[in-house]
MMTF fields as JSON, N, C-alpha, C and O atoms, coordinates in Angstrom:
{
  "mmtfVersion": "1.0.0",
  "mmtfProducer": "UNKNOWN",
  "numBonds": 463,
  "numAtoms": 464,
  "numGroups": 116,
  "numChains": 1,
  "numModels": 1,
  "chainsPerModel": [1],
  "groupsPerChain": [116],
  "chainIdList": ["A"],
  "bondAtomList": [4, 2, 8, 6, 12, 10, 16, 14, 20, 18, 24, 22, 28, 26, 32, 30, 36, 34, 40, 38, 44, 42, 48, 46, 52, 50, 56, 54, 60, 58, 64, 62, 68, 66, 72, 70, 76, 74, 80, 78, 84, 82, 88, 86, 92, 90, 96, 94, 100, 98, 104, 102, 108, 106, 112, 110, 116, 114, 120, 118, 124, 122, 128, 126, 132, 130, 136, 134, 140, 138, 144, 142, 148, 146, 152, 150, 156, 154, 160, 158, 164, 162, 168, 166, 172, 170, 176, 174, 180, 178, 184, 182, 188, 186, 192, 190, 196, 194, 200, 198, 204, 202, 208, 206, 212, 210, 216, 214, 220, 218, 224, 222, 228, 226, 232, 230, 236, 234, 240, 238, 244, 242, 248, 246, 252, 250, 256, 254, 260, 258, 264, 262, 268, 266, 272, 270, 276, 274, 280, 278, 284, 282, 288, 286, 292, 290, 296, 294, 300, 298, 304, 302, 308, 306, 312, 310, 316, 314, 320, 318, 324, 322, 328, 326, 332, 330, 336, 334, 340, 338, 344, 342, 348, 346, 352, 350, 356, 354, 360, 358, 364, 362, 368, 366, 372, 370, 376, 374, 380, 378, 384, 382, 388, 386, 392, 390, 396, 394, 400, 398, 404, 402, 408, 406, 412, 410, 416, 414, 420, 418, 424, 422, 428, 426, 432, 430, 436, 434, 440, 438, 444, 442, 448, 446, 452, 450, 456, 454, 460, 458],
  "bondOrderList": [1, 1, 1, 1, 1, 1, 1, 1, 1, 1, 1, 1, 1, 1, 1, 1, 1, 1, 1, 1, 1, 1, 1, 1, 1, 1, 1, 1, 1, 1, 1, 1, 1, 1, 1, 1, 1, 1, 1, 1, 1, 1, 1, 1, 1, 1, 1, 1, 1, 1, 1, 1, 1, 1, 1, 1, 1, 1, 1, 1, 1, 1, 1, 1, 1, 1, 1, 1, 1, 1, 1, 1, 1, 1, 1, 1, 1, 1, 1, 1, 1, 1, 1, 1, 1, 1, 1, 1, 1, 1, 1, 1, 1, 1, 1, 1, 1, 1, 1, 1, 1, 1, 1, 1, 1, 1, 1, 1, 1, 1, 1, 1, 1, 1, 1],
  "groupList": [{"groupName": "UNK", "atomNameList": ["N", "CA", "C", "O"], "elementList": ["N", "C", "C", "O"], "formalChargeList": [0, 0, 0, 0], "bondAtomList": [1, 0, 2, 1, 3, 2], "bondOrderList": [1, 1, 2], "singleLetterCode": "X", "chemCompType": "L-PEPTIDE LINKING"}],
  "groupTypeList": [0, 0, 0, 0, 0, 0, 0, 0, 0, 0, 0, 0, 0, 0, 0, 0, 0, 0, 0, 0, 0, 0, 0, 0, 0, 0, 0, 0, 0, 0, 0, 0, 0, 0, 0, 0, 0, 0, 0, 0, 0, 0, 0, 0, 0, 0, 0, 0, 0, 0, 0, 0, 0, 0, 0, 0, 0, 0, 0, 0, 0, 0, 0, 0, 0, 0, 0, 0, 0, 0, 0, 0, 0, 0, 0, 0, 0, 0, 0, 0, 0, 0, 0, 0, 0, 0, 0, 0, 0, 0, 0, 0, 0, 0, 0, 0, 0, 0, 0, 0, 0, 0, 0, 0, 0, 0, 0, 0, 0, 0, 0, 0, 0, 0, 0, 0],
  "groupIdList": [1, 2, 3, 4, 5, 6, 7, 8, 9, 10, 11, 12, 13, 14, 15, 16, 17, 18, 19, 20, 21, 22, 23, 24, 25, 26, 27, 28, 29, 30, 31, 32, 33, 34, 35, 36, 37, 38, 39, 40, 41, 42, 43, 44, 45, 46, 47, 48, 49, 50, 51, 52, 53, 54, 55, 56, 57, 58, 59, 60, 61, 62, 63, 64, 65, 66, 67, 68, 69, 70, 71, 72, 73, 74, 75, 76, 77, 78, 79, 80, 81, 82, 83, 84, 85, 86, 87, 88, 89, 90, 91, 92, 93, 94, 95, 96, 97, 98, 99, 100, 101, 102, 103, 104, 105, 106, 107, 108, 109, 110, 111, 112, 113, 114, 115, 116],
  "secStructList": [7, 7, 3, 3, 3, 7, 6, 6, 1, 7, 3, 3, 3, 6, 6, 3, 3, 3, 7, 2, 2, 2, 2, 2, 2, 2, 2, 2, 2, 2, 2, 2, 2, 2, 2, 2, 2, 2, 2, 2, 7, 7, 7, 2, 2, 2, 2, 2, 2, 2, 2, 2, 2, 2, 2, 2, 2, 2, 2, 2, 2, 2, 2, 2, 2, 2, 2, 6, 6, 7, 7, 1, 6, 6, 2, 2, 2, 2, 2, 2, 2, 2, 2, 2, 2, 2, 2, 2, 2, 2, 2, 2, 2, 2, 2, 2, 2, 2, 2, 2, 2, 2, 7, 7, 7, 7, 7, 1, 4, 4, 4, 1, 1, 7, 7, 7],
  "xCoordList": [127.688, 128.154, 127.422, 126.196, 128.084, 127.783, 127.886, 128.765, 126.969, 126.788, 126.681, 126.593, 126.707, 127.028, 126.893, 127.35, 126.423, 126.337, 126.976, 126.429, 127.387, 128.422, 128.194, 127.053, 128.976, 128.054, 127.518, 126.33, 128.603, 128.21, 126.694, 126.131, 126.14, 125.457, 125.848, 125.069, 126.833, 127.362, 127.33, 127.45, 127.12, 126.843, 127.903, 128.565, 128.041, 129.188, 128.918, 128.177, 129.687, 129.095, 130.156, 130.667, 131.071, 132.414, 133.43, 133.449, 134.322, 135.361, 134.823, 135.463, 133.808, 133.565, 132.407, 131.263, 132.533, 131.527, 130.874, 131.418, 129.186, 128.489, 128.32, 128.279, 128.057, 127.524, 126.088, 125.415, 125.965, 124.453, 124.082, 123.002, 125.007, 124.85, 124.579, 123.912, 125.264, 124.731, 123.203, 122.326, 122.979, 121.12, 120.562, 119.411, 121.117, 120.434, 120.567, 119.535, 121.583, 121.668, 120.666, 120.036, 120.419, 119.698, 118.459, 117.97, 117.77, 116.448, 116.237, 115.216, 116.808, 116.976, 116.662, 115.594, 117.841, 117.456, 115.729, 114.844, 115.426, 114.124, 113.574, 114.375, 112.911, 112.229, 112.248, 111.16, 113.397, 113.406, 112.553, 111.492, 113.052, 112.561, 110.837, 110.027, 110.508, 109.299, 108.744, 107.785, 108.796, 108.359, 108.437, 107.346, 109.33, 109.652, 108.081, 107.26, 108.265, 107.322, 105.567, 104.764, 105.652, 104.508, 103.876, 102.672, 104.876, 104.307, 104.685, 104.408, 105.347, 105.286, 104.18, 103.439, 104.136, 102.962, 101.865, 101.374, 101.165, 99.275, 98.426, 97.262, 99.263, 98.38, 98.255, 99.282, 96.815, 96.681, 97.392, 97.769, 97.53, 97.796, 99.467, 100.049, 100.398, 101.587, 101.913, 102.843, 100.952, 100.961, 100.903, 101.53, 100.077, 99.871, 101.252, 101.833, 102.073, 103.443, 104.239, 104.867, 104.035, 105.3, 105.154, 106.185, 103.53, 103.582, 103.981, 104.459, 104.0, 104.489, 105.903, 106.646, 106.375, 108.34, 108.693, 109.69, 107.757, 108.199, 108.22, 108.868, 107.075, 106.783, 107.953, 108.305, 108.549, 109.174, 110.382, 111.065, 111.255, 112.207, 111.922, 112.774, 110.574, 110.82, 111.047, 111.879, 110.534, 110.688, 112.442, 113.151, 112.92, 114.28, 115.052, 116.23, 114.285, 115.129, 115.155, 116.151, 114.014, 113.887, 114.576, 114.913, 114.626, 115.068, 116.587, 117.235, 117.049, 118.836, 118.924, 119.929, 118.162, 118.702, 117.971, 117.678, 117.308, 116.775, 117.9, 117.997, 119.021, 119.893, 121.002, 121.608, 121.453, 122.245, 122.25, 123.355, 121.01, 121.11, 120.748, 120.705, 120.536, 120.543, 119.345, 119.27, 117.917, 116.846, 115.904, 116.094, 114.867, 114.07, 112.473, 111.561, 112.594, 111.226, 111.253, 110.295, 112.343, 112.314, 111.593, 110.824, 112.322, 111.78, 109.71, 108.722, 109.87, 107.845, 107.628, 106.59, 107.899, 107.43, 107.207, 106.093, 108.668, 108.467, 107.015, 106.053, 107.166, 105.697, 104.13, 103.095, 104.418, 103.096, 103.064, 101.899, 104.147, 103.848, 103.402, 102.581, 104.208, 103.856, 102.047, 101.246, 102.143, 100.683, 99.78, 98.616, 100.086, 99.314, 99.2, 98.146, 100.403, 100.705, 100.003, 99.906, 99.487, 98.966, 97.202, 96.33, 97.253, 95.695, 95.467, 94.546, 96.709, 96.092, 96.727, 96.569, 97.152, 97.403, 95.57, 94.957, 94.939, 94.039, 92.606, 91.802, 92.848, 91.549, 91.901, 90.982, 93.095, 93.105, 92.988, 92.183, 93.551, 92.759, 91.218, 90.654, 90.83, 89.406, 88.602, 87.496, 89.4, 88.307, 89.412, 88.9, 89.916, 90.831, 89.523, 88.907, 89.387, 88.438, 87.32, 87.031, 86.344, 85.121, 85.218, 84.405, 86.229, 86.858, 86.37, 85.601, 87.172, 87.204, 86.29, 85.989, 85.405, 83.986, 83.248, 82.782, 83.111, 82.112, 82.192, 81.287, 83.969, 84.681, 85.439, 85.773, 85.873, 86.643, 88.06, 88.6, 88.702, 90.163, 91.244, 91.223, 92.247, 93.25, 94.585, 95.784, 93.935, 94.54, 93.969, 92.812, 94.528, 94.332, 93.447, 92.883, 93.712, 93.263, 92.093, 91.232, 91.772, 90.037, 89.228, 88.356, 89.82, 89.424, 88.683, 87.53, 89.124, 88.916, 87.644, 87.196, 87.245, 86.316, 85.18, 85.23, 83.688, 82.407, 82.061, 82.357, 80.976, 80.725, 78.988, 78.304, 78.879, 77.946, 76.749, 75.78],
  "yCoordList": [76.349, 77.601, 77.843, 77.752, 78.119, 78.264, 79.738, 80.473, 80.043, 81.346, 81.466, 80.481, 82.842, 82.545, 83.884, 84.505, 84.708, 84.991, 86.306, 85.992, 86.852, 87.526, 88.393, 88.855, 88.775, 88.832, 90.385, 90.704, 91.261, 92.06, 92.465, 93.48, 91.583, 91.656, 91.725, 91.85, 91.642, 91.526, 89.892, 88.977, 90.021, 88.719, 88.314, 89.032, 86.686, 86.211, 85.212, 84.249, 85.525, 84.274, 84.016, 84.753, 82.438, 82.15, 83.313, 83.459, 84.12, 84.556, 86.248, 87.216, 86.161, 87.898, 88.523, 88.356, 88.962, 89.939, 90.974, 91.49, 91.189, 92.211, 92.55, 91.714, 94.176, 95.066, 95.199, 94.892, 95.834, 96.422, 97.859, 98.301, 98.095, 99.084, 99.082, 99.944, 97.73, 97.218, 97.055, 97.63, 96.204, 96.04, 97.359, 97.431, 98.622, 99.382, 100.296, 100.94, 100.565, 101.009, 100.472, 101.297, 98.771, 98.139, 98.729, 99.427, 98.665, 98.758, 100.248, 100.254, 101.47, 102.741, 102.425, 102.599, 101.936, 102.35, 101.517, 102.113, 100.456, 100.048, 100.911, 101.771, 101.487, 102.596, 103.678, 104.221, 104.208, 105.228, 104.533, 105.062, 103.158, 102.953, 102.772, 103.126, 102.01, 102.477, 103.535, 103.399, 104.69, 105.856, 106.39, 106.857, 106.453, 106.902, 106.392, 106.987, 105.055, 104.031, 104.831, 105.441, 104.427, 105.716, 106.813, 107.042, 107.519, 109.186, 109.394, 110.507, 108.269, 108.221, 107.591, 108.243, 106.439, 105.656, 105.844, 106.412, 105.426, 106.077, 104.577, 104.529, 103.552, 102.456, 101.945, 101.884, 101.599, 101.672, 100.197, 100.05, 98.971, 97.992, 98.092, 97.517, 99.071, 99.385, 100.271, 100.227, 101.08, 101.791, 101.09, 101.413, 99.784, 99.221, 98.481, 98.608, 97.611, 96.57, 97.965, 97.895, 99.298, 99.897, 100.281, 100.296, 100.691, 100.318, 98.856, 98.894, 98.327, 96.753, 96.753, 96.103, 97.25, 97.681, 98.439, 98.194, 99.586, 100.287, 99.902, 100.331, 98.743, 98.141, 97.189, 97.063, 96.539, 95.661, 95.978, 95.091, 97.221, 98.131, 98.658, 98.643, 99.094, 99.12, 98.014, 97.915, 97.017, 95.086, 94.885, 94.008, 95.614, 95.125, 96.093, 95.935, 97.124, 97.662, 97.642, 97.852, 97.38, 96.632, 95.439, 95.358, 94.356, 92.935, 93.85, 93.648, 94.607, 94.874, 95.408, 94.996, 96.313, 96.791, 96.189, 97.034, 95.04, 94.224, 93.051, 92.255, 93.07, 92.234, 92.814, 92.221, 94.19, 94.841, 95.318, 95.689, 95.4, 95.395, 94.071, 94.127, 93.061, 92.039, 91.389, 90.48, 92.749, 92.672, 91.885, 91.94, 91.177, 90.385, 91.335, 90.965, 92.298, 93.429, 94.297, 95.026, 94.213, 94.656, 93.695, 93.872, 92.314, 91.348, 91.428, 91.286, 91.656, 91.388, 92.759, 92.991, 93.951, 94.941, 94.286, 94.268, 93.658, 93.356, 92.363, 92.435, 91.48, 90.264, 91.497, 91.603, 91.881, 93.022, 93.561, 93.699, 94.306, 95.122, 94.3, 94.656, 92.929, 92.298, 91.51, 90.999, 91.778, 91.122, 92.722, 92.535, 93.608, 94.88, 95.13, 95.606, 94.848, 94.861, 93.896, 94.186, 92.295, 91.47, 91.966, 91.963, 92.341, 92.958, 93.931, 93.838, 95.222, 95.956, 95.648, 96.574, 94.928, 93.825, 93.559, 94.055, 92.595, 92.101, 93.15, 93.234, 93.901, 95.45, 95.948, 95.898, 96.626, 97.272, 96.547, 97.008, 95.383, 94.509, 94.482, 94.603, 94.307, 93.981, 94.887, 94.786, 96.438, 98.112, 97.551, 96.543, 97.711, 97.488, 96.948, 97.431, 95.52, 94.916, 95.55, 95.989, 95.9, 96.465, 97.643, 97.714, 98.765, 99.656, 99.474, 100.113, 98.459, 97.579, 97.43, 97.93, 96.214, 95.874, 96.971, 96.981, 98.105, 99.604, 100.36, 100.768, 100.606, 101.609, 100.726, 99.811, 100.906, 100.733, 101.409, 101.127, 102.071, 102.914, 101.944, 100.779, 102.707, 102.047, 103.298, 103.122, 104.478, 105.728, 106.15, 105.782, 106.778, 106.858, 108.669, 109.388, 108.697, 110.303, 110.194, 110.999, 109.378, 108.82, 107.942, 107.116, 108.402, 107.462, 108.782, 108.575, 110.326, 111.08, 111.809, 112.866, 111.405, 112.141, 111.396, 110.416, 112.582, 112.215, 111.846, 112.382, 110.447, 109.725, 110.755, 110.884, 111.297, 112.317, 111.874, 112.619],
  "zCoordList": [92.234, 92.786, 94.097, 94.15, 95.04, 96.767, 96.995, 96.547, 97.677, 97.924, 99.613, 100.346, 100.069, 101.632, 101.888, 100.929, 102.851, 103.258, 104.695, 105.752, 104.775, 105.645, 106.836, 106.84, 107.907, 109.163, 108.709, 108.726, 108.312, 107.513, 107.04, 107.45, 106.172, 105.388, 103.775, 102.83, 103.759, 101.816, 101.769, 102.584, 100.472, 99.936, 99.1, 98.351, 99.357, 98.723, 97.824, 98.022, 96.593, 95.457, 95.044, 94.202, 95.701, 94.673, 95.641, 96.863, 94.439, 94.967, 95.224, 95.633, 94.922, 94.931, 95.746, 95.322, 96.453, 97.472, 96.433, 95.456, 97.039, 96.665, 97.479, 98.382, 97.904, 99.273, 98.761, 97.777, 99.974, 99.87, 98.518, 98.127, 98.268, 97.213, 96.018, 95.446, 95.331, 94.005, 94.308, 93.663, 95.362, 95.184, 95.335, 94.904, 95.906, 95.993, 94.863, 94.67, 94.006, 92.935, 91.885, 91.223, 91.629, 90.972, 91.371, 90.483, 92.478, 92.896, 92.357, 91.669, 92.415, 92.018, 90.42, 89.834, 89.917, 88.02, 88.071, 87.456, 88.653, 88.278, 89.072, 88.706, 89.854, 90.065, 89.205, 89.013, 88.536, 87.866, 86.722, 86.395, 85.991, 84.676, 84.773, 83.916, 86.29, 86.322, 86.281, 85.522, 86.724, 87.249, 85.722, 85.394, 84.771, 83.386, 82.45, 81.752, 82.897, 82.281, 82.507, 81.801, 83.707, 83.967, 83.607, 83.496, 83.422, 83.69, 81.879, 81.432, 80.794, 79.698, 78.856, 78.12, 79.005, 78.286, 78.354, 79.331, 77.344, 77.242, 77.745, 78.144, 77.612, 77.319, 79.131, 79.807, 79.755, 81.192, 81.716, 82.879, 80.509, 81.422, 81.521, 82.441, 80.235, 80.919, 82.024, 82.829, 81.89, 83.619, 84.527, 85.536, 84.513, 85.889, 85.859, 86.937, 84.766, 84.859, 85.604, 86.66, 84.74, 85.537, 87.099, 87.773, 87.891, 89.135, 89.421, 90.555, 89.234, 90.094, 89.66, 90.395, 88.78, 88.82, 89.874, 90.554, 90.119, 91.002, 92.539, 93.493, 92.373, 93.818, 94.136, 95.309, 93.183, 93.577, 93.528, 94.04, 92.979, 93.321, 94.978, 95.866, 95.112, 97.124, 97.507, 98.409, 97.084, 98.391, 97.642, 98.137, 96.652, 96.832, 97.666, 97.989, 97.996, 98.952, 100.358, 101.051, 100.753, 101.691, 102.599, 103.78, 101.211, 101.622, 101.699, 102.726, 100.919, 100.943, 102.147, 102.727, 102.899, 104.3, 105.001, 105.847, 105.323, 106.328, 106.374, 107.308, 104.835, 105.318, 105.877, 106.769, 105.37, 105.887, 107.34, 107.735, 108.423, 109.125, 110.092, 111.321, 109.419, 110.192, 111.002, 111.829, 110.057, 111.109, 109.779, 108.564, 110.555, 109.841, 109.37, 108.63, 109.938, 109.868, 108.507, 108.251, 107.649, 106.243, 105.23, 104.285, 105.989, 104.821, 105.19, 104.469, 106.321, 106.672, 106.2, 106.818, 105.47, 105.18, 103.584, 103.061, 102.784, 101.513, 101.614, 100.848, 102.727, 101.917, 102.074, 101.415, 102.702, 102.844, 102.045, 101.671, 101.104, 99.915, 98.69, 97.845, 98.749, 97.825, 97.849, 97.065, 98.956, 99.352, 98.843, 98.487, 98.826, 98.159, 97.056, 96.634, 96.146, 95.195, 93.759, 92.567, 94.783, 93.79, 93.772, 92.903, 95.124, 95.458, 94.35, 93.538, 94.383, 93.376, 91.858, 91.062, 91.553, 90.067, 89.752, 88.806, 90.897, 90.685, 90.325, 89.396, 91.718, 91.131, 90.184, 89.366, 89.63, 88.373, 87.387, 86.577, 87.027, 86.296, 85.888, 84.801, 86.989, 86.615, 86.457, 85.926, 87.186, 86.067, 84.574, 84.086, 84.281, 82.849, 81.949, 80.999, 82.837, 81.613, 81.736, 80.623, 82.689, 82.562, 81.72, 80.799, 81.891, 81.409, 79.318, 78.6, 79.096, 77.836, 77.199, 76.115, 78.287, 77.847, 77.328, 76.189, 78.335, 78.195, 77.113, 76.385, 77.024, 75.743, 75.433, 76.186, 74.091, 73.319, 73.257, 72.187, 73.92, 74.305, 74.407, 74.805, 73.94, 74.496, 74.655, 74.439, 75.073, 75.537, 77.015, 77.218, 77.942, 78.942, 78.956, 79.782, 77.886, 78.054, 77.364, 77.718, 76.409, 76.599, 77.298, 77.027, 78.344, 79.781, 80.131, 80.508, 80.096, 81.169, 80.294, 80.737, 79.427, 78.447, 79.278, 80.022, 78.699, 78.653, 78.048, 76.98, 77.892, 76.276, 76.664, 77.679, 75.198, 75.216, 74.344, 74.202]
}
């Protein structure tokens, strides 16, 4: 299956065109499901998967109107976010485990307590 490209910017796979709107609709419900993910769950290392949903719902929106307009400066915004994104994968990670090592939690709201 050959895929191609259009001056447009819609994408062609076979007999059927996608616009820029499906990716941007897509990139939307994953932001929302991140952002849901977030501001719902107690446990910190699903907080951090649902920031990096949400991050990578912006680099898909990005790449969709850097193709839609034909300019190459969306896609260098996505490698930068993604280049932020593994950075902070990697720091929150590593309070997570120290986090771990120290206390024993696996609630975010006995994160904010004083051990007395």
């Amino acid at each position: 299956m050959t895929s191609l490209v259009l001056a447009s910017g819609d994408f062609q796979v076979g007999d059927s065109t996608l616009s820029v709107s499906y990716f941007l609709i897509l990139a939307a419900a994953l932001f929302v499901m991140g952002a849901i993910g977030a501001l719902v769950r107690r446990n910190p290392l699903v907080i951090l998967i649902c920031i990096e949903l949400m991050l990578n719902a912006c680099n898909l929106t990005l790449v969709a109107f850097a193709r839609e307009l034909q300019n190459l400066e969306g896609q260098l915004f996505a490698l930068m976010t993604m280049v932020v994104a593994a950075a902070e994968a990697v720091v929150g990670l590593a309070i997570l485990v120290d986090i771990f090592r120290v206390r024993d939690v696996d609630d975010i709201d006995d994160l904010s307590e004083l051990r007395g």
